[in-house]
Every structure is written in C-alpha cells, then in structure tokens.
C-alpha positions in Angstrom: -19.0 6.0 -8.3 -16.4 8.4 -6.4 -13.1 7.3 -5.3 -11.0 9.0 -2.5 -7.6 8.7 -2.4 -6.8 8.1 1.3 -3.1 7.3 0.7 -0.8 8.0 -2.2 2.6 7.2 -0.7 4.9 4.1 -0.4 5.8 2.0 2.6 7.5 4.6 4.6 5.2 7.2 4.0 5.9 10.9 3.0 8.0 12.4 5.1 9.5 9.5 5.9 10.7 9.3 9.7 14.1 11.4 10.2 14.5 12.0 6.6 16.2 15.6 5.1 15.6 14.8 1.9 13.9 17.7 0.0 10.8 15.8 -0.6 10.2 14.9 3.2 10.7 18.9 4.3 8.3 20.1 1.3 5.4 22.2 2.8 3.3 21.2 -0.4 0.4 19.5 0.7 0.8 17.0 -2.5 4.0 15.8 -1.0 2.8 14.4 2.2 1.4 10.8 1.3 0.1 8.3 3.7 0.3 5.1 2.7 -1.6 3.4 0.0 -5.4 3.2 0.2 -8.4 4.2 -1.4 -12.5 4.7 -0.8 -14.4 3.8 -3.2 -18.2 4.7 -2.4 -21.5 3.9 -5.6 -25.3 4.2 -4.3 -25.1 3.4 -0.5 -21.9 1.2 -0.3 -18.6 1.9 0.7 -15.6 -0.2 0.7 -12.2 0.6 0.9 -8.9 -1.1 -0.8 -6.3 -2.4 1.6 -6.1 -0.6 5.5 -2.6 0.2 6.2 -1.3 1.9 9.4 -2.9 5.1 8.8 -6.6 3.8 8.7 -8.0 5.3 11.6 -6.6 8.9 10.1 -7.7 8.3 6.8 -11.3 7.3 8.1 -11.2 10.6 10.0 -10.2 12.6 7.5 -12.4 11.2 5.1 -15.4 11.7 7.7 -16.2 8.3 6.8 -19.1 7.2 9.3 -20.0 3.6 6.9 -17.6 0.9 6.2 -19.2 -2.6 4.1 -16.0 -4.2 3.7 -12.2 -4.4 3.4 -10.4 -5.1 -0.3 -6.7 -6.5 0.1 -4.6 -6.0 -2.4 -1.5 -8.1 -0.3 -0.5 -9.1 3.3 2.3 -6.3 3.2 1.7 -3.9 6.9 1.5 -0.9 4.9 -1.2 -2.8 3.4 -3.1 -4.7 6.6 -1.8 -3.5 9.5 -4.8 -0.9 10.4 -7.3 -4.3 11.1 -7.8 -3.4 14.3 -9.3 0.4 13.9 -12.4 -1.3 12.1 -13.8 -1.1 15.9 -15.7 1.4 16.1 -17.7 0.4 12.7 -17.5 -2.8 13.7 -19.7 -1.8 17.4 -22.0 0.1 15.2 -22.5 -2.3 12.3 -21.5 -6.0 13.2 -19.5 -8.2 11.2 -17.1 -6.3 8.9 -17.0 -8.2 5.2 -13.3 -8.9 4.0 -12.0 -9.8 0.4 -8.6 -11.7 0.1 -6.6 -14.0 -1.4 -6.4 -17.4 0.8 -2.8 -17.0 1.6 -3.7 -13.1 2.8 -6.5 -14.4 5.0 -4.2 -16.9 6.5 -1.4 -14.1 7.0 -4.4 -12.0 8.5 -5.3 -14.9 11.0 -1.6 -15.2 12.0 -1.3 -11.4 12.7 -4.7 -10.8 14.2 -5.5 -14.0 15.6 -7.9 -12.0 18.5 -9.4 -11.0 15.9 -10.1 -14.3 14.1 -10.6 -16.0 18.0 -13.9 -18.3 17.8 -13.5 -19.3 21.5 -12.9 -17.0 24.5 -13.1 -14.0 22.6 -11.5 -10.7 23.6 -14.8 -8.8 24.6 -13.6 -5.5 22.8 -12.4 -7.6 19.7 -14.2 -6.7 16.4 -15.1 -9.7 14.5 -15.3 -10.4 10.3 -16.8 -12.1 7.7 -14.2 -14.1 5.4 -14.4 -14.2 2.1 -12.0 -15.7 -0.4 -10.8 -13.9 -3.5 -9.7 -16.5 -6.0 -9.1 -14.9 -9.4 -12.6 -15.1 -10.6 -15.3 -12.1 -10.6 -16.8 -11.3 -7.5 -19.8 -9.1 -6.2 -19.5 -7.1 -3.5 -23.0 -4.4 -3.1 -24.7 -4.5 -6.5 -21.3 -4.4 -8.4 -19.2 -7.4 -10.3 -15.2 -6.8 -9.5 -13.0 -8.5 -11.3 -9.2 -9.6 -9.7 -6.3 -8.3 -12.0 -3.3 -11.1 -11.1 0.2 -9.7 -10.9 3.6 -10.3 -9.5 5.1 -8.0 -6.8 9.0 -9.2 -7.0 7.9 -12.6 -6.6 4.6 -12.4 -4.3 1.4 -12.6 -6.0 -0.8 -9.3 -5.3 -4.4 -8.2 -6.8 -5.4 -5.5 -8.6 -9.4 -4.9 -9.0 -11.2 -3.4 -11.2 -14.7 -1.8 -10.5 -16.2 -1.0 -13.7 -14.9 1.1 -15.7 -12.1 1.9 -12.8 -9.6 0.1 -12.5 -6.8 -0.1 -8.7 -3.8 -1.9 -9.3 -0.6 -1.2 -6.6 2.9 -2.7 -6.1 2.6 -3.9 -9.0 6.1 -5.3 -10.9 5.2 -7.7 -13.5 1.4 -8.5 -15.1 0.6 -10.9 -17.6 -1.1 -9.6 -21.1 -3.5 -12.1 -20.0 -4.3 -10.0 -17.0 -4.0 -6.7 -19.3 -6.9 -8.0 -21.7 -9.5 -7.5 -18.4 -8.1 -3.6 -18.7 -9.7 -3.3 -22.2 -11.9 0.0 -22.1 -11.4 1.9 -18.8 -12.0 5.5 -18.2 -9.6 5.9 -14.9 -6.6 2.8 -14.1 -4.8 3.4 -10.9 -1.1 2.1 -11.4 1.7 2.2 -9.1 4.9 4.5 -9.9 7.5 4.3 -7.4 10.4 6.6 -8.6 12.5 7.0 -11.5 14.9 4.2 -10.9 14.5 0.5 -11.3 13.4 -1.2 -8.6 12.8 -5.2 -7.8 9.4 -4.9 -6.5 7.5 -2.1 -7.9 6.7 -0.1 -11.6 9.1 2.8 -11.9 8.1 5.9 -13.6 8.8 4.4 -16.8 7.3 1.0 -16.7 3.9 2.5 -15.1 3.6 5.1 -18.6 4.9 1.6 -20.8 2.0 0.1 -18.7 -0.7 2.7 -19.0 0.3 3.4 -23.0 -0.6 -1.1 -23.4 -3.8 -0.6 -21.1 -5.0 3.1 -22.9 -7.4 4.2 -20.4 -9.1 7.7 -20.6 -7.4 8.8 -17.5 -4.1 7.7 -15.5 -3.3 8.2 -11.8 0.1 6.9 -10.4 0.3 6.0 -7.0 1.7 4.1 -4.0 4.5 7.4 -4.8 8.3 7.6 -3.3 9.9 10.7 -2.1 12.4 9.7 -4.2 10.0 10.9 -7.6 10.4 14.3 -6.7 8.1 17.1 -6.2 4.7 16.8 -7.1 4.3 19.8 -9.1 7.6 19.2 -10.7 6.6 15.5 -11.8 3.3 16.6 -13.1 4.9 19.2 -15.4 6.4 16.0 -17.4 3.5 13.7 -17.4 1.9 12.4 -20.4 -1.7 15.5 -21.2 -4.3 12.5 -19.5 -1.9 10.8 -16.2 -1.4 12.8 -13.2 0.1 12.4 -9.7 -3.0 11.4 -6.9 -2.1 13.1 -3.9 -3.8 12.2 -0.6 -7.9 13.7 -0.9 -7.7 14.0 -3.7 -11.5 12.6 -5.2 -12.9 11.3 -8.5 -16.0 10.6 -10.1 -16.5 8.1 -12.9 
C-alpha cells in the first residue's frame, strides 16, 4: 500500500492569502501545504480521503490518471469542496463511488445538488454512487476499513483505518473505545494544528499524548498551521519515530 500526501495544511492553507507571517513567506518547500488530503493506492485501486479545494492540483501533481472512490472524513469545504473536479474521471470511468457519513451525504446533496440531480440533468454533470458510512467496517477494493468515531469541537468526523495505517484529521476528542481499533499499527496519521490550545483540533501536545496511548511504529502529524513553525525547526523537537508530512511526501506500508 503507498500513501501520498496530497495536502498537509489547515483550512487556509500555507501561505495563507495576504499573510506576512514567517511561515507563509518561507521558500521551504515543506512549508507550503495544501489542504488536507491523502492517496492511498494497494494492487490496482486508488481512493483518496476527503477532496478539498485543491483537488484538481493535487490530482495533477500526483499524475493521478485512476480515481475508485472518494473517503470523507467531514462536510467541512476544505474537506468537500473539490466535488466537482471528479469530471474528467468521471467521463472516463462512470460513476464515481463515495463513502460518508449520512449527515455528510446530505450536506454533499445540498452543496452539489447538480450533481446529485436525477431529473433534467446538467449534461456536463458528473454523477456518483452513494454509499453510507455508519461506524461499522466497510470494504472498499479487496480491503476491510474500519471508521475511527471522533469529535471535532462538537461535530462528529471519521477517521479510517486501512490496515495496518491508520488517517485520522481534525480530530479534538476520541473515545478509548475508538483508540482500542488503533491497537497494532505501523503508520497513524493524526492531526497537529499548532502549539496552542485550540477548540476544534489536537495541538502539538494532545497529538504526541494521542500517539504515545495509540503506540504505532511510525507517527505523521498533519492537517498543519503556519502557526507550528518551520518545518525543519519542528522536526528537530519531535519524538525519534513522528515526523511532520509535508505535501508529496509518499509511504509504503
């Protein structure tokens, strides 16, 4: 299985939009984050977590010519709002399979109801399979994925876990219930917005509390703020087996 980290950075993305902040004017190639998404690609499949904004660049970049399906994670737009770029895999493959929670789906409906249309259809319109993700294991390809359930704020969001991988983002709170699926994993994916509090998301130090309970083999934060610092400087200070995904970055479990 290889994973391709199409996007590593929060809502805004890196630089954000105007922004003078050190971070935002870094020529580093590890600071400039897209927003959150990965590729994940086993045997002949290839399905992607959550398609934010930046989905048609990420496809490009990722020379990605196959799509099977789209993973949602949430109904956030930094999360859903690329939708409509599944066009042109749509034209060459039909019927693009989604995963989502029923409340997603329905927030998906409301935002791209052209899409959803069962009468007088847009002709250029791409067109999906619906599938509900309910908490239960699910297969998608040959594989079994299994829905980690946690709170973000107050909104319930999905992680998944493929394997022995594991993709969990904006995540604030999750149960030990939901940490007892995390049992024996050689790479968790955990969100780590910066080094202050916030109401929403893991900072730095709730994402190392949350990765010492979990005790993968390997730890990559993501879904990353400006406000963390500098990508080399952060990485210095991390923990000999978690390190900083950065957009392109690929791994192989």
């Amino acid at each position: 299985m290889k994973v391709t980290f199409l996007g590593t950075g929060t809502s805004q993305g890196i630089p954000i939009i105007g922004s003078t902040h050190p971070v935002c004017l870094s020529d580093n190639p590890k600071d400039k984050r897209l927003r959150v998404s990965i590729l994940i690609e086993w045997d002949n499949y290839s399905y992607v977590v959550d398609c934010g904004p930046d989905f048609r660049q990420q496809m490009l970049r990722a020379n990605c010519t196959k799509l099977d399906g789209i993973i949602f994670t949430h109904e956030h737009a930094d999360h859903i709002m690329g939708l409509d770029d599944i066009r042109p895999f749509f034209f060459r493959q039909g019927d693009i399979d989604i995963y989502a929670h029923k409340r997603v789906m329905e927030a998906l409906e409301r935002t791209f109801s052209y899409i959803f249309e069962t009468e007088n259809r847009y002709p250029g319109a791409p067109s999906v399979n619906e599938n509900y993700v309910d908490g239960n294991p699910f297969t998608v390809g040959d594989l079994q994925i299994v829905p980690i359930d946690g709170l973000h704020n107050k909104l319930q969001v999905y992680g998944y876990r493929f394997d022995k991988f594991a993709y969990l983002t904006d995540m604030k709170t999750v149960a030990d219930s939901e940490i007892e699926k995390l049992q024996n994993l050689e790479i968790l994916v955990i969100n780590a917005l910066r080094e202050e509090p916030h109401e929403s998301h893991f900072n730095l130090e709730e994402a190392l509390d949350f990765i010492d309970k979990v005790k993968p083999g390997k730890a990559y934060l993501t879904h990353i703020s400006h406000l963390l610092g500098f990508h080399d400087n952060v990485q210095q200070k991390l923990p000999k087996n978690v390190y900083l995904a950065y957009d392109n970055l690929q791994i192989t479990i």
